[in-house]
C-alpha positions in Angstrom: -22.0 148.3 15.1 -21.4 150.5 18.0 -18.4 152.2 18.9 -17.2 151.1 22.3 -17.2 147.4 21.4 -15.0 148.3 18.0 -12.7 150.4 20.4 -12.3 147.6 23.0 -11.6 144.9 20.1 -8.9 146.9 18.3 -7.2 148.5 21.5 -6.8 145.0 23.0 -5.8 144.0 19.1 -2.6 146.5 18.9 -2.0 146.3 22.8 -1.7 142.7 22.0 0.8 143.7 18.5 2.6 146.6 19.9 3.7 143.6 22.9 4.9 141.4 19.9 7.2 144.4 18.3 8.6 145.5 21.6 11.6 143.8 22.3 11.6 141.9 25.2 13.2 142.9 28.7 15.6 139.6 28.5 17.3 141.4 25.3 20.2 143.5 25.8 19.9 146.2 27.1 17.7 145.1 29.7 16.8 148.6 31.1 16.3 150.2 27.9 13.4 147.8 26.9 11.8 147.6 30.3 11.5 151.5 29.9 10.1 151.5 26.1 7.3 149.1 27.4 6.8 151.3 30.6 6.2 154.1 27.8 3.9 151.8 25.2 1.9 149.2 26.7 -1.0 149.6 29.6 -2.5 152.7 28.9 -3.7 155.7 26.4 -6.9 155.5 24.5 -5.2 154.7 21.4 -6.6 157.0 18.7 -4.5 156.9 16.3 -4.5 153.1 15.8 -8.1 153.2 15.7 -8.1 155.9 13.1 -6.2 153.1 11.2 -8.2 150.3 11.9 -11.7 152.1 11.1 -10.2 153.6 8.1 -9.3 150.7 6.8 -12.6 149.1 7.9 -14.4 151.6 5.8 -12.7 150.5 3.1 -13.0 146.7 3.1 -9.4 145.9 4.1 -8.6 142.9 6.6 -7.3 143.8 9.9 -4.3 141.8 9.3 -3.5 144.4 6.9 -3.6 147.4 9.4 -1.6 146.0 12.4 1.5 147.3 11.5 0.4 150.8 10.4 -1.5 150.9 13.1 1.6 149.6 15.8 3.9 152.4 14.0 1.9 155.0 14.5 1.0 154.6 18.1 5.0 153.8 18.6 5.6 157.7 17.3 3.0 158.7 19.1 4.4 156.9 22.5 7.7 158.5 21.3 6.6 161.9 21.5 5.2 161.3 24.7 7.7 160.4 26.6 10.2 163.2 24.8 7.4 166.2 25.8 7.4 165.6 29.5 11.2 166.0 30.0 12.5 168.5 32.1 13.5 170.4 28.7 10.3 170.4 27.5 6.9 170.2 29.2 8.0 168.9 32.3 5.5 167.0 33.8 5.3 164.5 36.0 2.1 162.0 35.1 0.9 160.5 31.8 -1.6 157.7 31.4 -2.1 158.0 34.9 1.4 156.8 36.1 4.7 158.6 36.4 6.0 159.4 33.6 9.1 157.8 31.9 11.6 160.4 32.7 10.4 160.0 36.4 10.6 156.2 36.8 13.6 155.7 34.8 15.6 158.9 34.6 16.0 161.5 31.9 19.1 160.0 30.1 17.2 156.6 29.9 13.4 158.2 29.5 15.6 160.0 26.3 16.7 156.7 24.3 14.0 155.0 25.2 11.9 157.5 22.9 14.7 157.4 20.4 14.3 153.7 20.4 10.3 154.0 19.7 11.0 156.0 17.1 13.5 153.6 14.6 11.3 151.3 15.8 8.0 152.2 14.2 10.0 152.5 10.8 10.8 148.9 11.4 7.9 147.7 12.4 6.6 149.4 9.2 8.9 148.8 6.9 9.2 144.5 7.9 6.0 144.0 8.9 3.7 145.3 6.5 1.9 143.1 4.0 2.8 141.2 1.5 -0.7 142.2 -0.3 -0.1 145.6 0.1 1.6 146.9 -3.1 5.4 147.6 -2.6 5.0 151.3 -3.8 1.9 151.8 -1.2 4.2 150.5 1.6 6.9 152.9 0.2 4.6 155.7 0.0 3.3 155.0 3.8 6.9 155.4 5.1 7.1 158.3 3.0 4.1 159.7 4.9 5.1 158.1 8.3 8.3 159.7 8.2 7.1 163.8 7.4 3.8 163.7 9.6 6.5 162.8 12.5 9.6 165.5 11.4 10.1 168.8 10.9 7.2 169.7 9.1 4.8 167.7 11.1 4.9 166.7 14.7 8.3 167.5 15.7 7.7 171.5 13.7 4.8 171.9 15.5 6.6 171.1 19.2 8.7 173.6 18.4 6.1 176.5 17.5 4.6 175.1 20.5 7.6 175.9 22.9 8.3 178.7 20.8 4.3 180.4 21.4 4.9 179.8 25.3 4.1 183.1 26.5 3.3 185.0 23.8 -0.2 185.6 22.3 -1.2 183.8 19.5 -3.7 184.5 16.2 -6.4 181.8 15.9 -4.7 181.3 12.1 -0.9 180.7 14.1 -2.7 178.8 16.7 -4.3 176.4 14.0 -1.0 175.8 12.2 0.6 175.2 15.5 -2.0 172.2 16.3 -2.4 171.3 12.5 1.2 170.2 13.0 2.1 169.2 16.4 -1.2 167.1 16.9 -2.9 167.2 13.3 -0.2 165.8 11.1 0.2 162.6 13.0 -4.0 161.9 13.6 -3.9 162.8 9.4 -1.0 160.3 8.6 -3.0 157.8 10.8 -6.1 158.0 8.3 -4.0 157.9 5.4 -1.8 155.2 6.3 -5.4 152.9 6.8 -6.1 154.0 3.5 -3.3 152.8 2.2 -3.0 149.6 3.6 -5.6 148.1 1.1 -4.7 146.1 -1.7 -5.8 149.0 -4.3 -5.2 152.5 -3.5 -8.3 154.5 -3.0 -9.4 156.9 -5.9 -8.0 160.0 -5.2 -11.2 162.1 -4.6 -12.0 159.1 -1.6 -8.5 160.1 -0.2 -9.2 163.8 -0.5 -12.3 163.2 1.4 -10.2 161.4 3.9 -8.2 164.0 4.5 -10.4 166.4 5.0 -11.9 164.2 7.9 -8.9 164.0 9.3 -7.8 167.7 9.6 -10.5 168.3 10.8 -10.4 165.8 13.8 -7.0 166.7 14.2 -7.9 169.9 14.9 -11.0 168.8 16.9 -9.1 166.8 18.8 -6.6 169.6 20.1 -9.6 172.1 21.0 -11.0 169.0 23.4 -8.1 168.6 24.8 -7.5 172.0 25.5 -11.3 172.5 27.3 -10.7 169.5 28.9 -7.6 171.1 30.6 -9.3 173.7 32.3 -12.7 171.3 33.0 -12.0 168.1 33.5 -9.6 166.7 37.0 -6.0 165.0 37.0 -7.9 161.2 37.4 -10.0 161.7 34.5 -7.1 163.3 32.4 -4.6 160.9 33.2 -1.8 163.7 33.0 -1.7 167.0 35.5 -4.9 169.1 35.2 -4.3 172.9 34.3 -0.5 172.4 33.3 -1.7 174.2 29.8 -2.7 177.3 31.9 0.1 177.5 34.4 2.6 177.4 31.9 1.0 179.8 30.1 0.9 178.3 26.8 -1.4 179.0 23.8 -4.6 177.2 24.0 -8.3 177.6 22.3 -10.1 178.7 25.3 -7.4 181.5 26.0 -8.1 182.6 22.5 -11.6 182.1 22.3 -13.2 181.3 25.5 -14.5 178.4 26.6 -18.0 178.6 24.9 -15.9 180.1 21.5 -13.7 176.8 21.8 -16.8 174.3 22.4 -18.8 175.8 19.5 -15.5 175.5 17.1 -15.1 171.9 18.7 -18.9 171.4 17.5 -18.1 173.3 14.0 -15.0 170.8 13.2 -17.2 167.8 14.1 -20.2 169.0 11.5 -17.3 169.2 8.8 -15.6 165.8 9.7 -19.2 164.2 9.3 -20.0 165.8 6.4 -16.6 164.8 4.3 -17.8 161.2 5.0 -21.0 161.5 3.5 -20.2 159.8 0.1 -18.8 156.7 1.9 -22.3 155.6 3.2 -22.7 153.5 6.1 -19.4 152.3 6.0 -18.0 154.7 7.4 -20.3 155.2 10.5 -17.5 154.0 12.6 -15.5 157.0 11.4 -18.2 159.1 12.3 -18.9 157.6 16.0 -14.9 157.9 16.2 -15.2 161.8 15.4 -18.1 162.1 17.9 -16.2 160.6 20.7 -13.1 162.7 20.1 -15.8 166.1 20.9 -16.9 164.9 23.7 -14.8 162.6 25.6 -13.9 163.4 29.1 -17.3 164.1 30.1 
């Protein structure tokens, strides 16, 4: 099956979920849950739930199994959205192609809002989750939920990030950086669709996994980064050149632009290969990866 009909079917599938989670505006407060929908629903290309859902595709589990993995990880990942464009942090002014939260609801608000998407997506994990899914799998995807989103995942690497601004960076420092503030979440969604199975993977199928999903991660970073100094503000959805004129760290600083498209190309011929012993089942996976290298364009 080809990729754009799968991504259509399971964006529209956890648009669809995340709307159920959400709490709805009626519910006090009012303003509060009108701005954590402003932040969730209507927009993003939804990555990381597909991550989940083709993971989990690959390995025979039923989609009912994967909605609330994949609903938890997009809520972290709307979280930390809204939390790096405030004022104290990136500062910018369109996501998704629409104001961001901070600017249509105000920084206090635009601030618990993301709070609110955070507890969230450990609720919609922990209650939600399957019944078929072992109890010490759901456990263990908490476990992994909860340190791909903290200090030493997503939330460490915001703060190398803000941290690097500035100042040159190694390729090695620039790695970790993205291996945590954009890696650990894309690697907890693979794991967590691995998980959601009935039976847990063997653990050379989960290595494997993993591997695929560092290296995406990473791929997925060094795209985003050309795509900041090629692509325009309409196709971005978010301010073109922000990277640049705030001087931050980025792959084709370090590298150039053709050094940043070949290691784009490099990650992608990895992430392919790690898949190799899961057949044709996983040729969603791979479409997934392929799409991540060249999107934009």
């Amino acid at each position: 099956m080809q990729l754009k009909p799968l991504m259509v079917e399971y964006q529209q599938r956890v648009e669809n979920q995340l709307e159920t989670f959400l709490p709805e505006v009626q519910i006090q407060p009012p303003r509060l849950h009108e701005a954590m929908r402003y932040a969730v629903l209507g927009g993003g290309k939804r990555v990381r739930p597909l991550l989940v859902y083709l993971t989990g595709k690959a390995l025979g589990t039923p989609l009912e199994q994967l909605d609330a993995p994949a609903c938890a990880v997009e809520l972290i990942h709307a979280y930390s959205l809204v939390h790096d464009d405030l004022p104290c942090m990136d500062d910018d002014e369109l996501r998704r192609g629409k104001p961001t939260c901070h600017i249509a609801y105000g920084e206090a608000l635009a601030t618990l809002a993301g709070d609110a998407l955070q507890t969230l997506a450990f609720q919609v994990l922990a209650k939600h989750a399957s019944n078929a899914i072992p109890a010490a799998q759901r456990l263990q995807m908490l476990e992994i939920l909860s340190i791909a989103s903290g200090s030493r995942g997503m939330v460490g690497g915001q703060v190398i990030d803000l941290e690097a601004v500035g100042h040159e960076l190694n390729l090695t420092e620039l790695e970790n950086m993205h291996i945590h503030k954009t890696g650990a979440l894309i690697c907890a969604s693979v794991k967590l669709g691995a998980l959601a199975g009935a039976i847990l993977p063997e653990a050379t199928a989960l290595d494997k996994l993993g591997h695929y999903a560092k290296c995406i991660g990473l791929a997925f970073q060094v795209q985003d980064d050309i795509l900041d100094v090629e692509a325009d503000t309409e196709t971005l959805g978010k301010t073109q050149g922000a990277d640049q004129a705030k001087n931050k760290p980025t792959y084709p600083a370090l590298l150039g632009l053709g050094g940043a498209k070949r290691m784009a190309a490099e990650l992608l011929e990895q992430a392919i290969e790690s898949l190799e012993t899961f057949g044709q089942a996983a040729e969603s996976l791979r479409s997934l990866a392929r799409y991540i290298v060249t999107r934009g364009y």
